[in-house]
C-alpha positions in Angstrom: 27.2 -7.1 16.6 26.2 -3.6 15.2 24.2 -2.2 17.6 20.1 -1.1 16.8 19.9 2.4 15.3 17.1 4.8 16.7 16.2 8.3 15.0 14.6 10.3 17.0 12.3 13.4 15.5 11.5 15.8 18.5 11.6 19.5 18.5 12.2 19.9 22.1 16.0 20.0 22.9 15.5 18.8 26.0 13.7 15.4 24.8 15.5 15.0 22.2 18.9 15.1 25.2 17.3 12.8 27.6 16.3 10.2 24.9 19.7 10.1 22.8 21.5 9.8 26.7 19.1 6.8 27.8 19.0 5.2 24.0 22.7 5.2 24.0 23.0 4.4 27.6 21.1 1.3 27.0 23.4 -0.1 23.7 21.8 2.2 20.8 22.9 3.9 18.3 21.2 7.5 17.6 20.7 10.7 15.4 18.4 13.1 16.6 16.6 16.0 14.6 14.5 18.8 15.9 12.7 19.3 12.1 11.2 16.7 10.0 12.9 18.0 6.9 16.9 17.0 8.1 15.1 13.7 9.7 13.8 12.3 6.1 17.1 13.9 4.3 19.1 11.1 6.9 16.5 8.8 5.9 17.9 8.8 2.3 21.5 7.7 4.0 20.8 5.5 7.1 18.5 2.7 7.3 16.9 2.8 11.6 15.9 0.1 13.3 13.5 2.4 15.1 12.1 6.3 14.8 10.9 7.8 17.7 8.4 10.9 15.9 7.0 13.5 18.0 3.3 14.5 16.1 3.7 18.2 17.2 6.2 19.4 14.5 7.0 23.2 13.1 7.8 22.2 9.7 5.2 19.1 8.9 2.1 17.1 10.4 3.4 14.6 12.3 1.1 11.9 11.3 1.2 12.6 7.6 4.8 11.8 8.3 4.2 9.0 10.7 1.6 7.2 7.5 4.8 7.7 5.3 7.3 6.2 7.4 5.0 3.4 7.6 4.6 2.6 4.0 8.1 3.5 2.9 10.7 2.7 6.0 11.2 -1.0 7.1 11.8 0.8 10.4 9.7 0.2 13.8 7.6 3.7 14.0 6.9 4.5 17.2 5.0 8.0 18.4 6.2 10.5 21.3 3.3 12.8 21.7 1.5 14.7 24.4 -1.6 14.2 22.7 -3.2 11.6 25.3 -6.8 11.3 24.1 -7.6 8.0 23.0 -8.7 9.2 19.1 -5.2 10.3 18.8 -3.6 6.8 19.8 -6.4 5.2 17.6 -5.5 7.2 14.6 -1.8 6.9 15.3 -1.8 3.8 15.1 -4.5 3.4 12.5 -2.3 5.3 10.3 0.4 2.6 10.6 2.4 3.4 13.8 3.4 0.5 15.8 3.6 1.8 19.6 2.9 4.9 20.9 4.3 6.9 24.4 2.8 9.4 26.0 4.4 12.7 27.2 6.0 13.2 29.7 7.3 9.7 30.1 10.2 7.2 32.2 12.8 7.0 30.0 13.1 3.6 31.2 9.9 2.6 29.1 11.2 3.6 25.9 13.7 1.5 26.0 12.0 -1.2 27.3 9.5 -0.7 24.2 11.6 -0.3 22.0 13.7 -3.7 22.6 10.5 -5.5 22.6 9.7 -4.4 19.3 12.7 -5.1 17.9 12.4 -8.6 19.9 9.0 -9.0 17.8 10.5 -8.7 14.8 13.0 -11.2 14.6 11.6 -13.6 12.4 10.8 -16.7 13.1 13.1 -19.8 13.1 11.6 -21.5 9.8 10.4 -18.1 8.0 12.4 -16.4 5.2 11.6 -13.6 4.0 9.1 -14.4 1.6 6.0 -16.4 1.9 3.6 -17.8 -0.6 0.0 -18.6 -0.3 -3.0 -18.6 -2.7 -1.7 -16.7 -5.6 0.1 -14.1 -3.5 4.0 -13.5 -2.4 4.8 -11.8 0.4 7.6 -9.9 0.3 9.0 -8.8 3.9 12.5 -7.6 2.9 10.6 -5.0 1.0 7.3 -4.5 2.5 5.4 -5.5 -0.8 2.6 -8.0 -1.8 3.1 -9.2 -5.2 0.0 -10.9 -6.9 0.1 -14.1 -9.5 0.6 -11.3 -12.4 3.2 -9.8 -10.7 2.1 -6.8 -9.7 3.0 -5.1 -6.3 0.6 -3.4 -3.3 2.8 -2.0 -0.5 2.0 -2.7 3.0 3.3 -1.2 6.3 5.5 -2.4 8.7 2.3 -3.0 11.4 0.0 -4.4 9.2 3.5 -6.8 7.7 3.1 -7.7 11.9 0.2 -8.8 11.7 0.3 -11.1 8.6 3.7 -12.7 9.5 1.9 -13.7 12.7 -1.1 -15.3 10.7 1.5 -17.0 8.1 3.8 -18.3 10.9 0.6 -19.9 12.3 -2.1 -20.8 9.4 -5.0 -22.6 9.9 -4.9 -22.2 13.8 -7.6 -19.9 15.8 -5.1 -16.8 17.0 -6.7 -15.2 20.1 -6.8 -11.2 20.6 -4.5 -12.5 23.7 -2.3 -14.2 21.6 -2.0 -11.3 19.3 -1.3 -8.7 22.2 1.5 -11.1 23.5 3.1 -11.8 20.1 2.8 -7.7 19.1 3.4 -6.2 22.4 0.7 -4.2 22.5 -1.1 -3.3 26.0 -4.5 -4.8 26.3 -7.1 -2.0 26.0 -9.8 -0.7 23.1 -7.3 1.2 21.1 -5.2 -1.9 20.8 -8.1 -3.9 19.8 -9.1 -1.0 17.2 -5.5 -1.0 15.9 -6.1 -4.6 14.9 -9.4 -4.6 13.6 -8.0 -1.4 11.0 -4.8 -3.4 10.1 -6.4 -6.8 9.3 -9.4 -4.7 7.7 -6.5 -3.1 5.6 -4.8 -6.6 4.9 -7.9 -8.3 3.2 -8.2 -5.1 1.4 -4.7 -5.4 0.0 -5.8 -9.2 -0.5 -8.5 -8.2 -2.4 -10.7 -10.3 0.1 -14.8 -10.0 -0.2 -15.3 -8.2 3.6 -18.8 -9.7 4.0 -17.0 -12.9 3.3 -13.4 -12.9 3.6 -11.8 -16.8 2.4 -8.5 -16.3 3.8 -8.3 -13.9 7.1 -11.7 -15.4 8.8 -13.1 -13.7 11.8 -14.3 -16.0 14.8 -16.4 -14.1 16.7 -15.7 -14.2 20.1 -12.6 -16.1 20.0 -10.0 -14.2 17.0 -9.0 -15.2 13.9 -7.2 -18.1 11.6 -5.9 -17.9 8.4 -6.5 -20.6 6.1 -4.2 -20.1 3.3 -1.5 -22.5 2.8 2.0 -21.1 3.2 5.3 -22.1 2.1 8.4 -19.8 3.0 11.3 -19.3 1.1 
């Protein structure tokens, strides 16, 4: 079995050290960079399972980076910062991250993050990698929505999370309880604005009226249910 592959983009040695030891440790694989330009230049070569990215970077803004990796990477992006204020997790993972760690941190909970996302994104046992619903194909070997003309809207890897979750379950009420157990997240209001930004994003992308969305409804006080019907292929 080849094992996971985790890039890690840090420009502290040290870190950088302490997380390839652990990562490997634990039955990873690894490259680590200490500037953003030699990370994306691997990116062109090596497909991760997961990359770590600090936000505090000489050579680039870390979440400018963070939003590409997102939109272009099937990879599991998950932030390593010291920036603990809860804006910068909200915009984080606004911007399309899927976890982020604060610094300084137990190397033990990376790893254990990092296997349960890679745990959330197995798919399901009767889910291909594309679904069809309502005039739309989803497309999760490539991170695209494709419309009945055939033309293509990218979506990241967190909000592709989220709408594999509402297609593996469509037309039944999903619970914010149900989504922080199926995603991983940590119950708390960053988590909950996390969601509300990638399903606002998703009917976007669906072209969906937001004062009166037909397939990604909102039930207030309880979550939300997708009434689409869905076929897998």
């Amino acid at each position: 079995m080849t094992k996971p592959l985790v890039t890690i983009l840090d420009d502290e040695p040290e870190i950088r050290r302490m997380l390839v030891d652990v990562l490997e440790e634990a039955g990873f694989t690894t490259l680590s960079f200490g500037r953003a330009r030699a990370f994306e230049a691997a990116l062109a070569k090596h497909a991760p399972d997961v990359c770590l990215v600090d936000l505090s970077l000489p050579d680039t803004d870390g979440l400018t980076l963070v939003h590409r990796l997102a939109l272009e990477q099937g990879a599991i992006v998950i932030i390593i910062s010291g920036r603990s204020q809860v804006q910068d997790r909200v915009t984080g993972l606004e911007l399309g991250a899927d976890d982020y760690i604060i610094k300084p941190f137990d190397p033990a909970e990376v790893v254990a993050r990092i296997r349960a996302r890679l745990r959330n994104t197995k798919p399901a046992p009767q889910a291909g990698d594309t679904a069809s619903f309502s005039g739309w194909t989803a497309h999760f070997d490539r991170y695209i929505l494709e419309d009945d003309t055939g033309g293509e809207t990218p979506f990241s890897h967190a909000e592709g999370e989220v709408l594999r979750l509402f297609l593996d379950s469509p037309k039944r009420l999903i619970s914010r309880t149900q989504m922080q157990e199926s995603l991983g997240g940590a119950a708390s209001e960053s988590f909950d604005r996390a969601m509300d930004v990638r399903i606002s994003r998703l009917r976007t992308k669906l072209r969906e009226d937001p004062k009166n969305p037909q397939l990604i409804k909102t039930i207030y006080g309880a979550g939300y249910i997708f009434l689409g019907d869905v076929s897998w292929a």
